[in-house]
C-alpha positions in Angstrom: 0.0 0.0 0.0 2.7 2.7 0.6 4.1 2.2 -3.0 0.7 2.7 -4.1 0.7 6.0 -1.9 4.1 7.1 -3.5 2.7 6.6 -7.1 -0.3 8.7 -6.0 2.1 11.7 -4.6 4.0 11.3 -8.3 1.1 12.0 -9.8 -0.1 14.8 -7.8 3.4 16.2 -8.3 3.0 15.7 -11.8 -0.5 17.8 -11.8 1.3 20.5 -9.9 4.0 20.8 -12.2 1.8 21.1 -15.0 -2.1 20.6 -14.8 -2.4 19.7 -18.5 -0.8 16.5 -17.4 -4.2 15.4 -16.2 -5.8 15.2 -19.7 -3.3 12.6 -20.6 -4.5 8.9 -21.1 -1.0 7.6 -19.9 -1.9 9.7 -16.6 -5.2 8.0 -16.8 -4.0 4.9 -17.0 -1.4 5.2 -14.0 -4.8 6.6 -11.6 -6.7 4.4 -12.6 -4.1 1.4 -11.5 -3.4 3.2 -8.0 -7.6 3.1 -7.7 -7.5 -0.6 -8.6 -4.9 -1.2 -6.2 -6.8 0.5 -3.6 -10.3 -1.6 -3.9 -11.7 1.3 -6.5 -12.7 -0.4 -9.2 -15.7 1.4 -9.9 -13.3 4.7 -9.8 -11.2 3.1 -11.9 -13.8 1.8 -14.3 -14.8 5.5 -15.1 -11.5 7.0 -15.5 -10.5 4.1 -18.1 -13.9 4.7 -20.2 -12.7 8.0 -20.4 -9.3 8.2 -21.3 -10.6 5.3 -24.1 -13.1 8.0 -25.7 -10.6 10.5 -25.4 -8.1 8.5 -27.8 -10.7 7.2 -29.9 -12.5 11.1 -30.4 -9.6 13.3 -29.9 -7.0 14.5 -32.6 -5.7 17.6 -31.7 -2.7 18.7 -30.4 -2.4 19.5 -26.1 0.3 22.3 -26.2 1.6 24.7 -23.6 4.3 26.3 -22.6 6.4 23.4 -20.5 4.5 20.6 -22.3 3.4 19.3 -25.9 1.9 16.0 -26.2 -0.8 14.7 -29.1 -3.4 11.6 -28.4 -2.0 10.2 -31.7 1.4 9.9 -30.5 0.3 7.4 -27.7 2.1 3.8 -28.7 -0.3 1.1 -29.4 1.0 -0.8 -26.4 -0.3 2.0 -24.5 -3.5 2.1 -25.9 -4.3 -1.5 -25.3 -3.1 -1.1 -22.1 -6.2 1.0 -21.3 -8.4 -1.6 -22.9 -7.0 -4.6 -20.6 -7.1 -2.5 -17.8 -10.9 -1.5 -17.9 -11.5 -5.5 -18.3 -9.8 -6.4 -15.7 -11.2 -3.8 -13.5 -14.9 -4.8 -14.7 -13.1 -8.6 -14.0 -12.5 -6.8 -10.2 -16.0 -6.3 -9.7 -17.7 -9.1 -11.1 -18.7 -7.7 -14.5 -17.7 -10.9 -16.7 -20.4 -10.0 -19.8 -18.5 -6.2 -19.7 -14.8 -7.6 -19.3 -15.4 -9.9 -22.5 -17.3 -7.3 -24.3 -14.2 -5.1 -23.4 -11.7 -7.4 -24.8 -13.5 -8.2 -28.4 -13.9 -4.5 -29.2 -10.1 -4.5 -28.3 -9.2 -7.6 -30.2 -11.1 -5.6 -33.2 -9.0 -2.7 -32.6 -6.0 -4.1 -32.7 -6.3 -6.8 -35.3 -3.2 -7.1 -37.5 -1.1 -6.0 -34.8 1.3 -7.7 -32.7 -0.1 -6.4 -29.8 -3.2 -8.6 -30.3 -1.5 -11.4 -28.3 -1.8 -9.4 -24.9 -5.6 -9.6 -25.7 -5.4 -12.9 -26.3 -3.6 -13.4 -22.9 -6.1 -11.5 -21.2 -8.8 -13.5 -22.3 -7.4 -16.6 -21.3 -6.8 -14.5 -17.9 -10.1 -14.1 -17.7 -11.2 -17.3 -18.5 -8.8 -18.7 -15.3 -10.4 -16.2 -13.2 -13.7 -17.9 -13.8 -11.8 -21.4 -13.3 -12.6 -22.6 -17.0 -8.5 -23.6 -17.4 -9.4 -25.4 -20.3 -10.5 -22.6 -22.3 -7.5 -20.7 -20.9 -5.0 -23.1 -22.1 -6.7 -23.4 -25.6 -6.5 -19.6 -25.7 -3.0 -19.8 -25.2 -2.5 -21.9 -27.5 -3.1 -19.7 -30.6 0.0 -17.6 -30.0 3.1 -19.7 -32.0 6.1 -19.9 -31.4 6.6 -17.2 -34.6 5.3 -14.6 -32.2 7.2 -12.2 -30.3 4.4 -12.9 -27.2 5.2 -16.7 -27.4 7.3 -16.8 -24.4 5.0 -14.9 -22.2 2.2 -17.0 -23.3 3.5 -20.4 -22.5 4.8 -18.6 -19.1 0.7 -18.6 -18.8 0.0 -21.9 -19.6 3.2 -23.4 -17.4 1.4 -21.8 -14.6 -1.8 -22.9 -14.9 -0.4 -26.3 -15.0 1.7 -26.2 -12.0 -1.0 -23.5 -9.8 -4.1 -24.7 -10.7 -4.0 -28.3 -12.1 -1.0 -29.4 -10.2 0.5 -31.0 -13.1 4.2 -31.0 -12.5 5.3 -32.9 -15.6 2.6 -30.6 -18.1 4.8 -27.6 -16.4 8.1 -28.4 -17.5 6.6 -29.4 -20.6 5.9 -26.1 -21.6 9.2 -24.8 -20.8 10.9 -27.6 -22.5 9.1 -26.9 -25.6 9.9 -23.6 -25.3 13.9 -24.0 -25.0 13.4 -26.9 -28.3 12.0 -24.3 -30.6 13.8 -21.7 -29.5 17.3 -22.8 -29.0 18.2 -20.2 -26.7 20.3 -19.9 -23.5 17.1 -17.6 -21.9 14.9 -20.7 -22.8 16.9 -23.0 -21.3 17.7 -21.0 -18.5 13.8 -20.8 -18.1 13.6 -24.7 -18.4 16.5 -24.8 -15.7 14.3 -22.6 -13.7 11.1 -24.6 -13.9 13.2 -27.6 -12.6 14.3 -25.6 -9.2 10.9 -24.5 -8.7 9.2 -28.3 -8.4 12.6 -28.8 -6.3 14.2 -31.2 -8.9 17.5 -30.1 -8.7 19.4 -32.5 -10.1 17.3 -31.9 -13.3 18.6 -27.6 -13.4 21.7 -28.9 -12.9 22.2 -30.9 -16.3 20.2 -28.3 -18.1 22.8 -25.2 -16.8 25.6 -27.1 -17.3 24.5 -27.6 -21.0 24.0 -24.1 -21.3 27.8 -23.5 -19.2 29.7 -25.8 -21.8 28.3 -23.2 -24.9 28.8 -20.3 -22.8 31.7 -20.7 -20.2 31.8 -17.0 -19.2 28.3 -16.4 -18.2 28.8 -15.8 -14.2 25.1 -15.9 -13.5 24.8 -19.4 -14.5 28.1 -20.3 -12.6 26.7 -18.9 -9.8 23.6 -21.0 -10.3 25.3 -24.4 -10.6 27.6 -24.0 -7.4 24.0 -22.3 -5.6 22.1 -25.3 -6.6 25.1 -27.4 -5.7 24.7 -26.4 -1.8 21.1 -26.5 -1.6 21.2 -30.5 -2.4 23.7 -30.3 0.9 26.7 -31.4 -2.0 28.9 -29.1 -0.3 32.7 -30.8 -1.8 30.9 -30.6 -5.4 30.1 -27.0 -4.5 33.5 -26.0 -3.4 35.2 -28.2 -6.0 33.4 -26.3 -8.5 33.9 -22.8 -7.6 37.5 -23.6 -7.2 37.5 -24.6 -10.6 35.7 -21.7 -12.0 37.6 -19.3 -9.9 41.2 -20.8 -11.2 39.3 -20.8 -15.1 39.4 -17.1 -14.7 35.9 -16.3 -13.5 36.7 -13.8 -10.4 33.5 -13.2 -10.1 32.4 -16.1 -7.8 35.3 -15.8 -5.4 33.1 -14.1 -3.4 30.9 -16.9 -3.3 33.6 -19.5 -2.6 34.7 -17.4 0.2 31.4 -17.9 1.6 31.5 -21.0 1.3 34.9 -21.7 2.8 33.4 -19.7 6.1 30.2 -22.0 6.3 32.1 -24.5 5.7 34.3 -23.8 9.1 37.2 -24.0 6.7 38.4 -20.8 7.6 42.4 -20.6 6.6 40.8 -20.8 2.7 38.3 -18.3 3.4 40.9 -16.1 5.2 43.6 -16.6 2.2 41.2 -15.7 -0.5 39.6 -13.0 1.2 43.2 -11.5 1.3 44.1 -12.4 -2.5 40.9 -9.8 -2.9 41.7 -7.1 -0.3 45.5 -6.0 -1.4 46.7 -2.8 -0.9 46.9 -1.6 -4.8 43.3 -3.3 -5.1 41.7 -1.2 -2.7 43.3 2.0 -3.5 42.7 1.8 -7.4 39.4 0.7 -7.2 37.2 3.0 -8.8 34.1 1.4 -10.6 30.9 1.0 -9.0 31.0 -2.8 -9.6 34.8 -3.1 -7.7 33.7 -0.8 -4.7 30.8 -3.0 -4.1 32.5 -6.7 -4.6 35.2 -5.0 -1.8 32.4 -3.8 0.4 31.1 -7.9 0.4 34.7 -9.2 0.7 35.7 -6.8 3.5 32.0 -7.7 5.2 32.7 -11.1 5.0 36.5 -10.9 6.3 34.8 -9.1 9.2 32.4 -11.7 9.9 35.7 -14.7 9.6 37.1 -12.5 12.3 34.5 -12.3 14.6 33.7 -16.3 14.1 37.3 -17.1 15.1 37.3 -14.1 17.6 40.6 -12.6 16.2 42.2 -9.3 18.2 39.9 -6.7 18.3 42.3 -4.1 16.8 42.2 -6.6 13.4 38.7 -6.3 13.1 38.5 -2.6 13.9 41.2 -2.3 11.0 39.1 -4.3 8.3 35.9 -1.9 9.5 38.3 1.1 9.3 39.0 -0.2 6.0 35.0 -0.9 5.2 34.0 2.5 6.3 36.6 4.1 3.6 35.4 1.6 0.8 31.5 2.4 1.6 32.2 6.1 1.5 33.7 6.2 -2.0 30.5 3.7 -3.6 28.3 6.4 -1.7 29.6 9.2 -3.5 30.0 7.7 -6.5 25.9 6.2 -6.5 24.8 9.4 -5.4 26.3 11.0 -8.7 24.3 8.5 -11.0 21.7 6.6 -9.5 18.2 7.1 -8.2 16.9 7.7 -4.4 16.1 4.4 -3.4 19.5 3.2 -4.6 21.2 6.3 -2.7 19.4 5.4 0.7 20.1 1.6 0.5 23.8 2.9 0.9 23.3 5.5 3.5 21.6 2.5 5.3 24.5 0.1 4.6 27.4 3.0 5.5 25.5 3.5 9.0 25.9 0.1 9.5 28.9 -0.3 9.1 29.7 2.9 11.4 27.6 1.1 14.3 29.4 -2.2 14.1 32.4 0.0 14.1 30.8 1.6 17.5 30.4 -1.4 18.9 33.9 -3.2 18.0 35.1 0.2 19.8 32.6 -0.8 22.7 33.8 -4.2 23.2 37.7 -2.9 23.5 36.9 -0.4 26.4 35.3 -3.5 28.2 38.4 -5.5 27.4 40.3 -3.1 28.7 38.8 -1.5 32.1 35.9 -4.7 32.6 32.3 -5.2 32.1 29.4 -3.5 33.8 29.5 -5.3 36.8 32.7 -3.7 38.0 32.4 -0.9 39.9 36.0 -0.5 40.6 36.6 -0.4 36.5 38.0 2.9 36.5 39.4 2.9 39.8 43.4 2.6 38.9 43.1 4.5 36.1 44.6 8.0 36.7 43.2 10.0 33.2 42.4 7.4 32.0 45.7 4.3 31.7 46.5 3.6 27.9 46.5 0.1 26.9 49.9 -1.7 27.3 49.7 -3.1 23.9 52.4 -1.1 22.0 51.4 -3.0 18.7 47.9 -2.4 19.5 46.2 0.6 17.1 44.1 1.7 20.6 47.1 2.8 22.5 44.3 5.9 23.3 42.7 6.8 26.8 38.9 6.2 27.8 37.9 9.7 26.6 39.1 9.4 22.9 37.1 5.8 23.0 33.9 7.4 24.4 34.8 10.4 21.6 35.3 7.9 18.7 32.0 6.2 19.7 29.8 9.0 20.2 31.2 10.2 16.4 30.4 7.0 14.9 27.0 6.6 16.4 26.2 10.7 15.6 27.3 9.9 11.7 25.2 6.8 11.9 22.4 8.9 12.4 23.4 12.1 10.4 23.4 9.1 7.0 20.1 8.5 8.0 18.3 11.2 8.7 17.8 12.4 5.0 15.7 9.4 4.4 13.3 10.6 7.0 13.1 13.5 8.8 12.7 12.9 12.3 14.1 15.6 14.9 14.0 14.5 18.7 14.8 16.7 21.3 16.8 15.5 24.6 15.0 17.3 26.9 11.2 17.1 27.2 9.1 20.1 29.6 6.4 19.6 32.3 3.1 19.1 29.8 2.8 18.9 26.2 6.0 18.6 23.7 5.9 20.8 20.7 8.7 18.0 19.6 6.0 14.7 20.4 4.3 16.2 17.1 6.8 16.2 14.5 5.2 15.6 10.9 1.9 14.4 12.4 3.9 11.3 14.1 5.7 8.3 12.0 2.5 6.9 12.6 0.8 8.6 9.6 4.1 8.0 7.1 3.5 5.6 4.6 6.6 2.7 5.4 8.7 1.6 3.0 11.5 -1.3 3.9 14.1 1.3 3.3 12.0 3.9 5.9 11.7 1.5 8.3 15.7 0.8 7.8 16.8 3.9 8.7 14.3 4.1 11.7 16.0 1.1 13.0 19.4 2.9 12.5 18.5 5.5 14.5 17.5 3.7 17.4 20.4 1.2 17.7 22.2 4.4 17.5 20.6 5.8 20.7 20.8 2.6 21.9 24.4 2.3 21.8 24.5 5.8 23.1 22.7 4.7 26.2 25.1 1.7 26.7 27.9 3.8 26.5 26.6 6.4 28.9 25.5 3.9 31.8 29.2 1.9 31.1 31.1 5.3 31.7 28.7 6.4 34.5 27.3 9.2 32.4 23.8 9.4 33.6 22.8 13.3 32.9 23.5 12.0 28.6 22.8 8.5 29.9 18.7 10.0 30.3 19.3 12.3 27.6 19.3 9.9 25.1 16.6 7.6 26.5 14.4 10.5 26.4 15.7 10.5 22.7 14.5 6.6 22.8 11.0 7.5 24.3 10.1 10.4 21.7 11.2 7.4 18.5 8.7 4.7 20.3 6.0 7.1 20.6 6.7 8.0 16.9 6.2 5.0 16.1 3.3 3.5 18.3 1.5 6.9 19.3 -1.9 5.2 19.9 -0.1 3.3 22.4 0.5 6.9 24.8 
């Protein structure tokens, strides 16, 4: 529902920017989706019927200042677009004589075409939807394997087979005849497909190795094989073949044999390839979106070898050091070139990696001075004693730890707070908060995964703040930041208070 509230907010924005856009039938088509989507029908219904007699009456030219669009230069595709969408909103509301009556005057329309095939999709859809899968899978039928729509229409009937008849063997069939007319790796990647998804693996395997022998490059199939290979438990085959891949030049799936080699418990082979990746001159000249993003998984994965064999703390602090640096350069270089939700997915991931920093920083104070259950911690420490480790990076004093950490946990939140603006206050008056009413209360935001994300970064953030406070006896910020805490549940569950 809250993408379906973001395409509505595009659209207003759309309107705002210019009204004109309104009279569009592409604009039409896009409202009257999002009133589908919403149990509308009916809405939708009436906008479609519309924006149809607007393309079938109207020739003229729309023009304006900031926009110039004709009725004649909407693509056919388009255009039937609006036709299958009324049906299946009339489908929606139990209108079956209207949704057919619908489709013919389209299949009319478009006759000749190559578009006709989606009509004759959506009227074996429609035939499904009253359970007649016979006449679906007849329907289907008519579209050869000549036809640019072939693929998408066995697709149809593979799935009625395997949802609604439960005919396993009828379901590969149709992918089967679709990679022996075809002859292409995409068909028989398809086929391979089908096989994984009635869980005969041992079948996908044969069929990607077919295509691998004509096509030994092709990572995404490598990956497949050596994937497949692990979830039948065949765990030497697995490694044996990533090994072999790796050493035949494909680079690519080192990643996943490192992963491998950790779950694996075989950790000197994980550890020694992870360091093949992570050289000096590979990290400095990395540039490419592609190699700051394979470094960002092999350094995440080097972090998590470390923690499983519970190296020196200063080793993992280094590799995190060295993630932090790596996740900062793909950040600027995404936020140059790729769209919002991209951007925040990184902002996400660079705040996590500052709060496992925090709390690798965390763990070395207790290492040091003792765990919360030792009042005399700081007791022999005269501003504050530095570590005795001369090889040790954190040959710094309590203050510069509690500095480092409050830094990380403040940038963690600063990465953040872009995606959703969310101000607390650490001090809250006698009566009502001015602060408790922020943007109407996270209650009334629509939620997206990547929303909810950076929510959850913010309160580990405060979180680990709190820890910190109470280990180092600072309750005045200890109570600060728990107030922090209080304001971000209430945010989130106000009818709750």
């Amino acid at each position: 529902m809250s993408n379906l509230k973001a395409a509505e907010k595009t659209l207003e924005t759309g309107v705002g920017n210019n009204f004109e856009v309104r009279n569009h039938p592409l604009y039409q088509l896009v409202r009257a989706r999002i009133m589908s989507g919403q149990g509308s029908a009916k809405i939708s219904v009436q906008i479609l019927k519309q924006a149809i007699a607007n393309v079938s009456s109207y020739s003229q030219s729309l023009k304006s200042n900031s926009f110039n669009y004709s009725f004649n230069d909407i693509m056919p595709s388009d255009k039937l677009s609006l036709y299958i969408e009324l049906a299946d909103a009339h489908r929606t509301l139990g209108e079956q004589h209207e949704a057919t009556k619908v489709l013919q005057d389209a299949y009319l329309t478009f006759a000749g075409t190559v578009e006709v095939a989606r009509v004759t999709i959506a009227m074996a859809n429609l035939a499904l939807a009253q359970n007649d899968h016979e006449t679906a899978l007849n329907t289907l039928r008519q579209i050869q394997a000549d036809h640019p729509y072939y693929i998408t229409a066995r697709q149809h009937m593979a799935n009625i087979y395997l949802y609604h008849r439960k005919e396993k063997k009828l379901y590969t069939a149709c992918y089967r005849e679709l990679a022996e007319k075809l002859e292409t790796n995409e068909a028989y990647f398809l086929l391979g497909e089908a096989y994984m998804n009635i869980q005969e693996p041992e079948n996908a395997i044969k069929i990607y190795e077919s295509i691998l022998r004509k096509n030994p490059d092709d990572l995404r199939l490598a990956s497949k094989i050596g994937l497949v290979f692990i979830k039948l438990h065949h765990y030497a085959k697995a490694i044996s073949y990533y090994e072999t891949a790796v050493k035949t030049g494909q680079n690519g799936l080192r990643l996943d044999l490192a992963d491998l080699f950790i779950n694996m418990k075989q950790y000197k082979k994980a550890r020694r390839l992870l360091h093949s990746m992570l050289t000096n001159e590979i990290m400095e000249s990395a540039s490419d979106i592609n190699e700051l993003q394979e470094l960002c998984h092999a350094l995440k994965l080097l972090v998590k070898l470390q923690t499983i064999e519970d190296d020196k703390l200063h080793e993992r602090i280094d590799s995190l050091n060295s993630l932090k640096s790596i996740q900062a350069r793909l950040l600027k270089r995404i936020q140059t070139s790729e769209v919002e939700d991209v951007v925040n997915e990184q902002k996400i991931n660079m705040s996590e990696v500052l709060l496992q920093l925090a709390s690798v920083y965390f763990l070395n104070i207790q290492a040091q001075y003792g765990d919360y259950f030792n009042p005399n911690r700081f007791k022999n420490d005269s501003n504050i004693q530095t570590m005795n480790d001369s090889n040790n990076i954190l040959n710094i004093n309590l203050s510069q730890y509690v500095t480092i950490i409050i830094d990380l946990c403040e940038d963690a939140i600063k990465h953040v707070s872009t995606i959703i603006d969310l101000k607390l206050s650490s001090s809250i008056q006698q009566g009502n908060d001015p602060n408790l009413n922020v943007n109407n209360s996270l209650y009334k935001i629509q939620l997206n995964h990547i929303k909810i994300s950076a929510i959850n970064i913010q309160a580990k953030s405060i979180v680990q703040l709190i820890n910190l406070y109470l280990y180092t006896m600072d309750y005045v910020n200890c109570e600060q930041e728990i107030l922090k805490l209080a304001q971000l549940q209430k945010f989130l569950f106000p009818v709750y208070f």
